[in-house]
C-alpha positions in Angstrom: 19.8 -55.6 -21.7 18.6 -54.4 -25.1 20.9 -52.3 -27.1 19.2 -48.6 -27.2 18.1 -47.2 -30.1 17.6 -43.4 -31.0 13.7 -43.4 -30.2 14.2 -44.7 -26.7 17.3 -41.9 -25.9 14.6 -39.2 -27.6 12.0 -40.5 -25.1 14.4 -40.6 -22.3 15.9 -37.5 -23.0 12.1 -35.5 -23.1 11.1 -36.8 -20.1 14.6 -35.6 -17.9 14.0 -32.2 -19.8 10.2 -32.1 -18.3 11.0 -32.9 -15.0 13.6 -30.5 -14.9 11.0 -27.9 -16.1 8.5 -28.7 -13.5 11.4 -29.1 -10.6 13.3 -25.5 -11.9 9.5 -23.7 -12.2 8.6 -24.9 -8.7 11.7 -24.3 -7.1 11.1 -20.2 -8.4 7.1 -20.1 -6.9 6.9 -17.0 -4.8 4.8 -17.6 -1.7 5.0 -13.6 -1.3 2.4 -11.2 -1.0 0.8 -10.9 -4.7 0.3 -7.9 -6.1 -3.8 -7.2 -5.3 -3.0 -8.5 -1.1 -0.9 -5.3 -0.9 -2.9 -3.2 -2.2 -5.7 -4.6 -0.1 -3.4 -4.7 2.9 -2.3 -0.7 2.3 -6.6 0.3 1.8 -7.2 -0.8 5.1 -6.5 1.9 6.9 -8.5 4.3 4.5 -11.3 2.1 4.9 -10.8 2.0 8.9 -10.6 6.1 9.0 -14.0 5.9 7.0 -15.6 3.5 9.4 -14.5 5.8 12.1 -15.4 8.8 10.9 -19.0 7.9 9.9 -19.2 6.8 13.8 -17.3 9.7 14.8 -20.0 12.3 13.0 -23.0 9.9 14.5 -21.6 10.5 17.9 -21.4 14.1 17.4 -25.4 14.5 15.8 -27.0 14.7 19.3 -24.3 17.5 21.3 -24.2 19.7 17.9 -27.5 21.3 17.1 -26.1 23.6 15.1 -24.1 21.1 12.5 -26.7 18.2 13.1 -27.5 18.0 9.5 -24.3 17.9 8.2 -22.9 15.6 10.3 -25.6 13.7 9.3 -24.4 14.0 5.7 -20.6 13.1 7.0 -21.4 10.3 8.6 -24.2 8.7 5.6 -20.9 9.1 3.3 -18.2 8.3 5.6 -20.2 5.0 6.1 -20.5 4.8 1.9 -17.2 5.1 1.7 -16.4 2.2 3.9 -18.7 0.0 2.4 -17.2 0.6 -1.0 -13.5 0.4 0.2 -14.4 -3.0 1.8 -16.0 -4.2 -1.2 -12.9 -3.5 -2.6 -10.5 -5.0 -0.1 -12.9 -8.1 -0.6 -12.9 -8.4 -4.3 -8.7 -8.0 -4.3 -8.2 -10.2 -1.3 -10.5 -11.9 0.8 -8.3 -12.7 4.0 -7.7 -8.8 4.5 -11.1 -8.1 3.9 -11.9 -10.1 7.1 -9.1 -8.1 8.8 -10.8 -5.4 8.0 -14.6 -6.6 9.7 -12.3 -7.8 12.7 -10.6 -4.2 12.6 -13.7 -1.9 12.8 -16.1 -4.4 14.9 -18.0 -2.1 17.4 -17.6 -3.9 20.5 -20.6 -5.4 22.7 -22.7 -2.1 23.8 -21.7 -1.5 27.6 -18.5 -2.9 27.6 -16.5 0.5 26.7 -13.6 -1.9 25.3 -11.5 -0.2 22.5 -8.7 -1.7 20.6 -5.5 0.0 22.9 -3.8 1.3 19.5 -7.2 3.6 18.8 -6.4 7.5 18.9 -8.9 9.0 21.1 -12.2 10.2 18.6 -12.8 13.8 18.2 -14.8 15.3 21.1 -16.2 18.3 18.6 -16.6 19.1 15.0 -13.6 20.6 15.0 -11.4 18.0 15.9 -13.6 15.9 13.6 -12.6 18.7 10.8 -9.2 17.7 11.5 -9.4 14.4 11.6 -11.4 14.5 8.2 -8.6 16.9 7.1 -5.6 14.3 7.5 -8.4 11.0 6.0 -8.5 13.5 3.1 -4.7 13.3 3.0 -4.2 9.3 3.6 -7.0 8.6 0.2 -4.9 11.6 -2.1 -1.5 10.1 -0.9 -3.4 6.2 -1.8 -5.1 7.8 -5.6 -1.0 8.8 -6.3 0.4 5.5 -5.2 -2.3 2.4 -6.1 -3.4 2.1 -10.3 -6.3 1.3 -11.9 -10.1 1.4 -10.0 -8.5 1.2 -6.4 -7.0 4.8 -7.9 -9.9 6.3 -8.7 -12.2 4.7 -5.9 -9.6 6.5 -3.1 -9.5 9.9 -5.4 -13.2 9.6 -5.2 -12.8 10.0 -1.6 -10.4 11.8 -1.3 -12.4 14.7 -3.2 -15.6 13.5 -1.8 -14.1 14.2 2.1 -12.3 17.4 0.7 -16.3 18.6 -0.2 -17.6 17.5 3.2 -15.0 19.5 5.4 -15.2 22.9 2.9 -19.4 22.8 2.3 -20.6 20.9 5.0 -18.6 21.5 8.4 -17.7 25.1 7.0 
């Protein structure tokens, strides 16, 4: 065996020090949710009470002469607001952004099916008021807890809904 000579003990000795690098940095990986799948996970349901209410205030055109034109209004920016908090959930997350296409799916016309977990949908404007009301509430409490555009986006909401229920359903 050859006698070892300071080069061969640096070598040695920088190789065991990168290995235990690369062994100690991928023995603290997170497999957790990162930062942008929880705030896509917790716009979800903002972007599901949008969906619904843009359906909600379609449903309601035909039995409500009288508000017809502004629950035309609710409805073309309950749907805009969907759209946007989707694009959204897409760009921070891609996985929940399918959960969110699976989530507000309108089933196969004729089959009645609903998912069992659905509260019933207003049967008037004002329960729709209401239920506009408390969608208000879920974007306002999101704009105070998420940072940066998904802020603003749900204040923008939040405000925008808040407009719809004093001006248009007044």
């Amino acid at each position: 065996m050859p006698p070892l000579n300071r080069r061969t003990v640096l070598r040695g000795g920088m190789a065991a020090t990168a290995g235990l690098s690369v062994l100690a940095m991928t023995g603290c990986s997170d497999d957790g949710p990162t930062a942008e799948q929880l705030t896509a996970q917790a716009l979800l349901p903002i972007a599901a009470a949008a969906d619904a209410d843009a359906k909600t205030a379609r449903r309601l055109i035909p039995g409500s002469t009288e508000y017809a034109a502004a629950l035309g209004v609710v409805a073309d920016q309950r749907a805009e607001h969907a759209q946007q908090l989707r694009a959204e959930i897409y760009r921070l997350h891609r996985a929940t952004g399918t959960e969110f296409d699976t989530l507000t799916a309108t089933p196969p016309s004729g089959t009645g099916v609903a998912p069992s977990n659905a509260p019933a949908p207003p049967a008037d404007v004002g329960q729709l008021r209401t239920r506009l009301r408390e969608s208000a509430r879920q974007a306002h409490d999101g704009a105070i807890t998420f940072t940066g555009y998904p802020a603003g986006l749900v204040g923008a909401v939040s405000a925008s809904i808040v407009s719809m229920v004093e001006v248009q359903l007044s």
